[in-house]
Every structure is written in C-alpha cells, then in structure tokens.
N, CA, C and O of each residue as an XYZ file, in Angstrom:
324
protein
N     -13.425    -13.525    -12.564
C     -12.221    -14.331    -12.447
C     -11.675    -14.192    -11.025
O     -11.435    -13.135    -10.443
N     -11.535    -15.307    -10.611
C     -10.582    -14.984     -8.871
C      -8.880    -14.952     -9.135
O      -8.027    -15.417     -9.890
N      -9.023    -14.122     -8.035
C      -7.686    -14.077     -7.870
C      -6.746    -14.815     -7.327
O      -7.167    -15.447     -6.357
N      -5.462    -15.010     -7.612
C      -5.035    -15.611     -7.283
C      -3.556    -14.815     -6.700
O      -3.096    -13.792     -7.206
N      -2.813    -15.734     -5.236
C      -1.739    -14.974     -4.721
C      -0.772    -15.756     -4.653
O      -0.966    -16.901     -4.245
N       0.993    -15.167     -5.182
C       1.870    -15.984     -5.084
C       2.332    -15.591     -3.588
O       2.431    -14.493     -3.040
N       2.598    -17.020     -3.095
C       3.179    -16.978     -1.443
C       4.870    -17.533     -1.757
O       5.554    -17.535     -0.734
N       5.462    -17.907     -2.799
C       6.147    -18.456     -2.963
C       7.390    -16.732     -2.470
O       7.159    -15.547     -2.229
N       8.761    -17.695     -2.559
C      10.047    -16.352     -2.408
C       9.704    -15.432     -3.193
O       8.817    -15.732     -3.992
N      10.148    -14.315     -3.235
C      10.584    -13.395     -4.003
C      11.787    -13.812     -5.097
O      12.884    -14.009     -4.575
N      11.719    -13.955     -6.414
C      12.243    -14.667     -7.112
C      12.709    -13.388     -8.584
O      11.978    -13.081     -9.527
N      13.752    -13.018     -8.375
C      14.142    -11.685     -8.994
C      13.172    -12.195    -10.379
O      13.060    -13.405    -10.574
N      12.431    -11.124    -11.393
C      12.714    -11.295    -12.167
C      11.506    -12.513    -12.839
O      11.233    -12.950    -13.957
N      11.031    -12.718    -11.467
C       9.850    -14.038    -11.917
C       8.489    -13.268    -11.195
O       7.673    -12.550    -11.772
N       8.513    -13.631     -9.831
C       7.610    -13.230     -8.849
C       7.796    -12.565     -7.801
O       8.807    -12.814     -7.145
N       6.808    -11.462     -7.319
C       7.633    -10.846     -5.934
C       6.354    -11.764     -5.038
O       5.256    -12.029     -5.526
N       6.812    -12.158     -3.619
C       5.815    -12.558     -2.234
C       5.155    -11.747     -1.877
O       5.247    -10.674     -1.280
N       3.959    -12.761     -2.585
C       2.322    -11.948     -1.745
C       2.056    -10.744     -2.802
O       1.858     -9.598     -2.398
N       2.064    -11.065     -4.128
C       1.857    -10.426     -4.981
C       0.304    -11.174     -5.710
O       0.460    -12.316     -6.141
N      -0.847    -10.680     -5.815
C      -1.920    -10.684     -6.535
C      -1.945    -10.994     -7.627
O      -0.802    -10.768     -8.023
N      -2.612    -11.450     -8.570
C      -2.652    -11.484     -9.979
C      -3.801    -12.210    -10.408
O      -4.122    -13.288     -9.909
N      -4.523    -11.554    -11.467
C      -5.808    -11.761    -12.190
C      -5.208    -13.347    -12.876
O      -5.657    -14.484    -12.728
N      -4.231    -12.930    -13.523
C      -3.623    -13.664    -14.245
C      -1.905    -13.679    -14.079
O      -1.201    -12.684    -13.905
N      -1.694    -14.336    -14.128
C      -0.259    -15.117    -14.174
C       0.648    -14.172    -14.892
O       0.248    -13.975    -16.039
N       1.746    -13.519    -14.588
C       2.382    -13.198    -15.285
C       3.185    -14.014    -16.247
O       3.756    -15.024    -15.834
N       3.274    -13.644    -17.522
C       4.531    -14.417    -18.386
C       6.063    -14.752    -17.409
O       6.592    -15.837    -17.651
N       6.329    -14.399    -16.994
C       7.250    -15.023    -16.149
C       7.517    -15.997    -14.974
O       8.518    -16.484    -14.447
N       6.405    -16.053    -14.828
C       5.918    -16.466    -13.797
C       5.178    -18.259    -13.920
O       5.088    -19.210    -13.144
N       4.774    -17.983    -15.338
C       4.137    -19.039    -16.031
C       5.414    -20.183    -16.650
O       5.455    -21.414    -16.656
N       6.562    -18.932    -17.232
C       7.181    -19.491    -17.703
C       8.053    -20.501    -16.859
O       8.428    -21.565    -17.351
N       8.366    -20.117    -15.542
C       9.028    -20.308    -14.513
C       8.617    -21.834    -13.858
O       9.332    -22.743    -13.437
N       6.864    -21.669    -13.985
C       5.923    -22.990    -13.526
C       6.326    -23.592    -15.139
O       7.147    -24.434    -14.774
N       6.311    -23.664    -15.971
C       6.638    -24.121    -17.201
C       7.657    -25.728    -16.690
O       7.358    -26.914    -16.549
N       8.977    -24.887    -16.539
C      10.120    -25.334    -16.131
C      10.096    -25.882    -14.489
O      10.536    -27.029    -14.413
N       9.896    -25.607    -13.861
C       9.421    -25.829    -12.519
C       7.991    -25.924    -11.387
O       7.569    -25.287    -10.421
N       7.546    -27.265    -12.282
C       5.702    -26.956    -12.070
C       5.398    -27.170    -10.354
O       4.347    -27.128     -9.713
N       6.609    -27.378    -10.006
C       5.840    -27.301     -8.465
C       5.487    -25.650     -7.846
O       4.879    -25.456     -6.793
N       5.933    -24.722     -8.611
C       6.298    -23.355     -8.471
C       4.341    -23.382     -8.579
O       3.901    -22.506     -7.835
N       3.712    -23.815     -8.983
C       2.357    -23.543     -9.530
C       1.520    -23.666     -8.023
O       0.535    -23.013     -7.678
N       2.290    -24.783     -7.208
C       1.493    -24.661     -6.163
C       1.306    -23.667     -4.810
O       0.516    -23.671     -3.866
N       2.841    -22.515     -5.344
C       2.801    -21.664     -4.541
C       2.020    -20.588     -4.723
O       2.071    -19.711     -3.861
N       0.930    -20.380     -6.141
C       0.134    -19.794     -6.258
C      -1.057    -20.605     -5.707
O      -1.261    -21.809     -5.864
N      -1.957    -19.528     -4.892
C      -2.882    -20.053     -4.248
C      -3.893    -18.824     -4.560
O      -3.630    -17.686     -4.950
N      -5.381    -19.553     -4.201
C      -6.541    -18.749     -4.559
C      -6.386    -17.917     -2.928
O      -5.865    -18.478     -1.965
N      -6.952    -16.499     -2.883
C      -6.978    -15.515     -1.793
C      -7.327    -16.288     -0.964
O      -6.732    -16.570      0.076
N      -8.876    -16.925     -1.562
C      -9.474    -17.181     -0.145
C      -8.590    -18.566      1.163
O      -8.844    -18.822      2.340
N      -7.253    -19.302     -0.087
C      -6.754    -19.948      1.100
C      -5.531    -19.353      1.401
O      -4.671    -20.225      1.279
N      -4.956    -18.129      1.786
C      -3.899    -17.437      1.856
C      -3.617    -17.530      3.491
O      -2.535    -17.903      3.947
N      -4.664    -17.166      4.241
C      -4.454    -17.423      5.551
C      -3.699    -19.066      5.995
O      -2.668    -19.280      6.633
N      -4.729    -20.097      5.335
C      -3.242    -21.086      5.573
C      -2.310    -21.680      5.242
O      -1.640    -22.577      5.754
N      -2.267    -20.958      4.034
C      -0.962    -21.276      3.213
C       0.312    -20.239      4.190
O       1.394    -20.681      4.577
N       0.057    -19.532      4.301
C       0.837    -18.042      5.295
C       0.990    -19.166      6.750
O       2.111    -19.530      7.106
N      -0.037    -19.540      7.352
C       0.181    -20.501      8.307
C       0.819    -21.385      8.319
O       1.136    -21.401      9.508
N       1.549    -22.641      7.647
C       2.199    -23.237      6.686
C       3.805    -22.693      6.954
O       4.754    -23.196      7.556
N       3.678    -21.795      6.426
C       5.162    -21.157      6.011
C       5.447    -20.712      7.361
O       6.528    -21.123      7.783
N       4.932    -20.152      7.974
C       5.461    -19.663      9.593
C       5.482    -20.838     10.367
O       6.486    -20.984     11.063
N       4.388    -21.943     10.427
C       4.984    -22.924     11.135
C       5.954    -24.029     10.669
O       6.412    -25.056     11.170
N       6.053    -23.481      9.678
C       7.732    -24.327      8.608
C       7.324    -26.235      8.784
O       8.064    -27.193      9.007
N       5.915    -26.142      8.572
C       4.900    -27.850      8.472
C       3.835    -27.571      7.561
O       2.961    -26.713      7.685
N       4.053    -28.635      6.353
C       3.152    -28.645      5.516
C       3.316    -28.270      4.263
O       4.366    -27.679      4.008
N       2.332    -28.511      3.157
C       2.948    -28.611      1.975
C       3.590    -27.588      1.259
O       4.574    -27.524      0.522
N       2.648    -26.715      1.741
C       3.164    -24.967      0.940
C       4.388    -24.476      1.230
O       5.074    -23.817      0.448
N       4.861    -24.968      3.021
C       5.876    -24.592      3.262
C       7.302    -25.345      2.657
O       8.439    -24.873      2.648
N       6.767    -26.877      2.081
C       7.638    -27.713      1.708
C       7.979    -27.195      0.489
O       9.182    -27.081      0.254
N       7.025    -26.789     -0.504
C       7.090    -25.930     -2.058
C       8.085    -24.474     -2.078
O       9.001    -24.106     -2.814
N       7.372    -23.840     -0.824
C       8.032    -22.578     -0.512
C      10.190    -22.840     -0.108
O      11.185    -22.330     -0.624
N      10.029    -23.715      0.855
C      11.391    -23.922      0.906
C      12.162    -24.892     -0.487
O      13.272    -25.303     -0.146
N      11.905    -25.159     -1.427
C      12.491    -26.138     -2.537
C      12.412    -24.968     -3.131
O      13.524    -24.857     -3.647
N      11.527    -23.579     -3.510
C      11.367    -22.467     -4.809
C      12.430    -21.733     -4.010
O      12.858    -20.699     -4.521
N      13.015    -22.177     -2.613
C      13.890    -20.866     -2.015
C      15.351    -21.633     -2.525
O      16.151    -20.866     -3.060
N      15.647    -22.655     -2.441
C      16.902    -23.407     -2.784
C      16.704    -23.639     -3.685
O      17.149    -24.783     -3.601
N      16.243    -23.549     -5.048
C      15.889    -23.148     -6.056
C      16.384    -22.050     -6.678
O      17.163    -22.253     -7.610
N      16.141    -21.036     -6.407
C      15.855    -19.286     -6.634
C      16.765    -19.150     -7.761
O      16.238    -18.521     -8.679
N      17.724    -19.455     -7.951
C      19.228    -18.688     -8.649
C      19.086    -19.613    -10.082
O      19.214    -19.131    -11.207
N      18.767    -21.176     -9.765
C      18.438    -21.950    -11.223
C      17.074    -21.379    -11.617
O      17.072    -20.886    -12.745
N      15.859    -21.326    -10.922
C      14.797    -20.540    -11.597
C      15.173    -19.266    -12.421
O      15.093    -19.363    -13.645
N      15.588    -18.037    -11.850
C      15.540    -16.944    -12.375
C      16.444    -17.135    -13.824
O      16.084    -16.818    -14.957
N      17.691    -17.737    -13.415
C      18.182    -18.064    -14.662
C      17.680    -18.997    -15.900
O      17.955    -18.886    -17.095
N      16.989    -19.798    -15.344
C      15.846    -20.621    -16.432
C      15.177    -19.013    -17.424
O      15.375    -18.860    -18.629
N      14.388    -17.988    -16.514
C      13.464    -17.196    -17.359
C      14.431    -15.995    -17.965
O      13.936    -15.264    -18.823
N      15.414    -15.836    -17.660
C      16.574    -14.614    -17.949
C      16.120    -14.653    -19.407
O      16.642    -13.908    -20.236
C-alpha cells in the first residue's frame, strides 16, 4: 500500500502537516466527508516535493486547497468535534 502525506494546515483534532498515513485517519476522512476538497491535500509521497513547492510559491492548486483548508480551519474542526 503507498503512502500517502497530508500537506494540508494543521487542523486541531483532524490532521497535523506533513503527517504520513498508510491509511486515512477517521478524522480525517470524516473531515474530507464534509469538505472533499480537504482530499486533495492528501498527496502520494512520491509528489510531496511539488506539492511543498506549490505552497511556498503560494501558485497552484495545492496551494489554492491549502489556503481555503486554512480559512476553513475553525468550521472544519468543528464539523468532526
């Protein structure tokens, strides 16, 4: 099974950034449930380098996902509470 890495915020309670996972945590799932763009901030390892690229040059899609899950954050976590 590959792995897969969330690049998305740190999201109390859902996901921490740049956290690994075989599998999806229940919270995390639940979170993409309610907010399926959250799904695209999980990415397979092998494209982490430019998804990370992305977010530092604040151009492109991951970074567009990454900033909406950050103005987001407070209705997500409370969605999975």
């Amino acid at each position: 099974m590959s792995k897969t890495i969330y690049v998305g915020p740190t999201i109390t309670g859902v996901a921490v950034r740049n956290s690994v996972y075989g599998e999806l945590p229940e919270s995390l799932e639940k979170a993409i449930q309610a907010k399926p763009y959250l799904g695209g901030l999980c990415v397979p390892i092998t494209k982490l380098a430019g998804a990370m690229d992305q977010i530092d040059r604040q151009k492109g899609g991951i970074y567009t996902l990454y900033k909406k899950a950050l103005e987001d954050s407070a209705a997500i976590q409370k969605g999975v509470s």
